[in-house]
N, C-alpha and C positions, 0 to 999 in steps of 0.2 A: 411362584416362590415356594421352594421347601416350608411346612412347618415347623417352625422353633416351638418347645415347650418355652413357657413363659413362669416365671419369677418374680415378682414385686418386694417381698419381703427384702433389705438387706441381713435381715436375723436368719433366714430360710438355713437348714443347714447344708445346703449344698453351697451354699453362698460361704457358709464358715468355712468350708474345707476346700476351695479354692483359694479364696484370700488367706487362709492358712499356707498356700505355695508359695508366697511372698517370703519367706522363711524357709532356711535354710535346712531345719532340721525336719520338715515337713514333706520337703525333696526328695531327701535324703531316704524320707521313711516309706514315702510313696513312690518312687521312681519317674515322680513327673515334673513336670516344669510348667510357668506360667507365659507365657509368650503373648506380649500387651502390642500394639500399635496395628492398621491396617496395615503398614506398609513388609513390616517381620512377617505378619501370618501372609501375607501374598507372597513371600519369598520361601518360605517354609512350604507351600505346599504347589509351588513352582517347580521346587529341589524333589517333590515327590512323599516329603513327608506325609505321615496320615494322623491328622490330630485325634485326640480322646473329644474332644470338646471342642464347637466353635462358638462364644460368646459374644452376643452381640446387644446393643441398645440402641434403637430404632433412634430416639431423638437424639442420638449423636452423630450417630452414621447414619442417614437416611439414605445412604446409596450405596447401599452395602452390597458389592455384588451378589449376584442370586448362582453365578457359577461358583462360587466359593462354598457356599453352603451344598453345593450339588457334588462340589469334588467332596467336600469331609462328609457326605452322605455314605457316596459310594466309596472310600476308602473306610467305612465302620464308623464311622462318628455319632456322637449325638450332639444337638443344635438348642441351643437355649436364648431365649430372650431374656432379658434382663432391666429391668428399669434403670433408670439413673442413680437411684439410691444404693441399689445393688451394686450397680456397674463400681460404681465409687470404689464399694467397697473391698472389690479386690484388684484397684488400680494402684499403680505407684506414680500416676503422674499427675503431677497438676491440672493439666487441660487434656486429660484422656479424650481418645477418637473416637471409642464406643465399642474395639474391635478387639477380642481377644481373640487364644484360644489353649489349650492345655496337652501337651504333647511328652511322649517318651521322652526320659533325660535324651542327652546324645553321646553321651560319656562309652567313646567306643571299645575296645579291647585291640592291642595289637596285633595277636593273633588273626584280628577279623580285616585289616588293613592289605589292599593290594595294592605295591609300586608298579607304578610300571619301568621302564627301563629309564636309568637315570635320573632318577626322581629327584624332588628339590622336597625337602621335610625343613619345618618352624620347628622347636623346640623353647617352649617357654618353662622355665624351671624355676618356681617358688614365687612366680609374681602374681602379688597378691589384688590389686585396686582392679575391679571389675572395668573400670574404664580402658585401660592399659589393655587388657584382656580381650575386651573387642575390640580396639582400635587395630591390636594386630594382628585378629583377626581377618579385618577388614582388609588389610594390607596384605594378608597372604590369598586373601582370594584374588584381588587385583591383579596379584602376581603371577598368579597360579600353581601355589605352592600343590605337590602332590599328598600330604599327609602333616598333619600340627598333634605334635604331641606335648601333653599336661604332666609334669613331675612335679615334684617337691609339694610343700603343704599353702598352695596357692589358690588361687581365687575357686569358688564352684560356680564349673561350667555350665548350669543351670543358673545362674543368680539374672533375674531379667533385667538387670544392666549391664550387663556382658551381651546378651541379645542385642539391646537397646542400641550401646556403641557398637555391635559389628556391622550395623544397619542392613541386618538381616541376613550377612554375608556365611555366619556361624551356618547357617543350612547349606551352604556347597561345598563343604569344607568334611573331608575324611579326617576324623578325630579322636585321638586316644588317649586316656590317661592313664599314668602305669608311676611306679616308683622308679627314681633315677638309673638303679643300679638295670634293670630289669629294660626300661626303654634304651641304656647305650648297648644292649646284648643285643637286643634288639637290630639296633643299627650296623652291629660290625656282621650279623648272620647274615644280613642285606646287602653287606657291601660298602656301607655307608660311610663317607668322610664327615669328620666330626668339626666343626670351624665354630670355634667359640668367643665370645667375647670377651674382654678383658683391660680395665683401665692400665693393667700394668705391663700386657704386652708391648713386644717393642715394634712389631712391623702393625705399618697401617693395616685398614681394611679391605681396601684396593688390592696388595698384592697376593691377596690369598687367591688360592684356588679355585672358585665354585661350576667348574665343569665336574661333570659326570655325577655320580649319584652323591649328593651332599647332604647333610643338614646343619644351619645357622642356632647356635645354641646361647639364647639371649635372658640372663635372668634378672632378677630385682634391684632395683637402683639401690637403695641403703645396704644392701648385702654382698650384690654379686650374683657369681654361680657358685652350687655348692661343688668341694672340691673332686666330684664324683664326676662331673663334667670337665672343669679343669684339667683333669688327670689323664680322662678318655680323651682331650683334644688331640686331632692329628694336625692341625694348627691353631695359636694363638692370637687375634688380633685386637687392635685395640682402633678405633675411630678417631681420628686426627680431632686436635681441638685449641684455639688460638684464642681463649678467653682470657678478659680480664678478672672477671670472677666465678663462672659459671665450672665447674668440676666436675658437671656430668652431664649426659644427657637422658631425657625424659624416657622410660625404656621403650617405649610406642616406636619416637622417633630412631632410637637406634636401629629398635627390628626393621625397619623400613629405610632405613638406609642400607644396611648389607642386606636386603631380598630387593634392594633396587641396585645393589653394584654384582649381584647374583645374575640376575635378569640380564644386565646388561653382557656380560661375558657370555651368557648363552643364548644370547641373539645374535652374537658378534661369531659365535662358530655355527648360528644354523644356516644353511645355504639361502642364495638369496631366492630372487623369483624365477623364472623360466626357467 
């Protein structure tokens, strides 16, 4: 087994300035993230990532793979043990697994983004609940979205509830965050069809387009999209809805409804077998 440097204090200050990641402006100022559960850090360094730090507490995890520790070896890492006291302290869960580990934001640039031909891009604009944020994420990996871009003054991409609900998916996912105006230039220099959401469109969401290079542009329930998306649609749709009280839907559920009527249209023109 790799050696871990070992930690008992939860006061130690390498202990403060992790648990300090749990915070926003901490992030922000250090350009890293906290990334808690065995199951996220087994998908992050699946996807190829290379952590700063792998944390771990033996009486949590006592089967802590010993390849894991070998890959953040040799991708630079350093290995730390951690007691329970520590561990605590820079968990955010109640019944933590014992596994962390601390890695570059992901916060990509568009510039750095390659489509390939006919791409399928997420576009989430100003939504804010970190839950919402991995769930659809979650859903654009499923789908196989080719690029998700972040606008508007919406959740940070580092918050480890955003991790937490993409269930690790945030690591295969090519992702950008950029101001609106600047991610739709973006899009039209691509090629890109713009299909946005809207309670007040009049055609369902069925009849829209999503053959050839697209992106689904899905923003905050209380709000909407802001009119920068609006304006850039090259179509408006709106998701059919036959409630008795219900006037929206949850925006998770949305985005996974149009990249599931997406998906469907472009399985229906790919050829089939033989």
């Amino acid at each position: 087994m790799p050696r871990f440097r070992r930690i008992d204090s939860a006061r130690n200050p390498t202990v403060r300035d992790l648990a300090a990641l749990k915070e926003r402006r901490a992030r922000d100022r250090s350009g890293l993230m906290l990334v808690e559960g065995a199951r996220e850090v087994e998908r992050a360094l699946a996807a190829g990532h290379a952590p700063r730090t792998l944390l771990w507490a033996p009486s949590l995890a006592p089967d802590v793979a010993e390849t894991w520790a070998r890959t953040v070896e040799e991708r630079g890492g350093e290995l730390l043990e951690l007691s329970d006291e520590a561990f605590a302290r820079i968990s955010l869960r109640e019944h933590p697994d014992g596994v962390a580990a601390v890695l570059p934001r992901l916060d990509g640039r568009l510039e750095d983004l390659v489509l390939p031909p006919d791409p399928l891009v997420l576009v989430l604009d100003g939504i804010e609940k970190p839950g919402n944020v991995g769930a659809l994420l979650r859903t654009a990996d499923a789908v196989g979205v080719d690029a998700v871009l972040l606008t508007g003054p919406g959740t940070d991409l580092a918050n480890p509830n955003v991790v937490r609900a993409s269930m690790g998916s945030i690591f295969a996912l090519s992702i950008a965050t950029a101001p609106a105006d600047e991610a739709r230039r973006w899009l039209r220099s691509h090629g890109v069809r713009v299909i946005a959401t809207s309670p007040h469109a009049d055609r369902p969401h069925w009849d829209a387009r999503y053959r050839g290079p697209t992106a689904v542009v899905v923003g905050a329930e209380h709000v909407g999209l802001s009119g920068t998306w609006l304006d850039a649609a090259d179509e408006r749709v709106a998701i059919p809805m036959h409630a008795r009280l219900a006037d929206s839907l949850n925006v998770a559920v949305a985005g996974a409804v149009m990249l599931y009527e997406a998906l469907r249209q472009r399985r229906a023109d790919a050829p089939g077998p033989g």
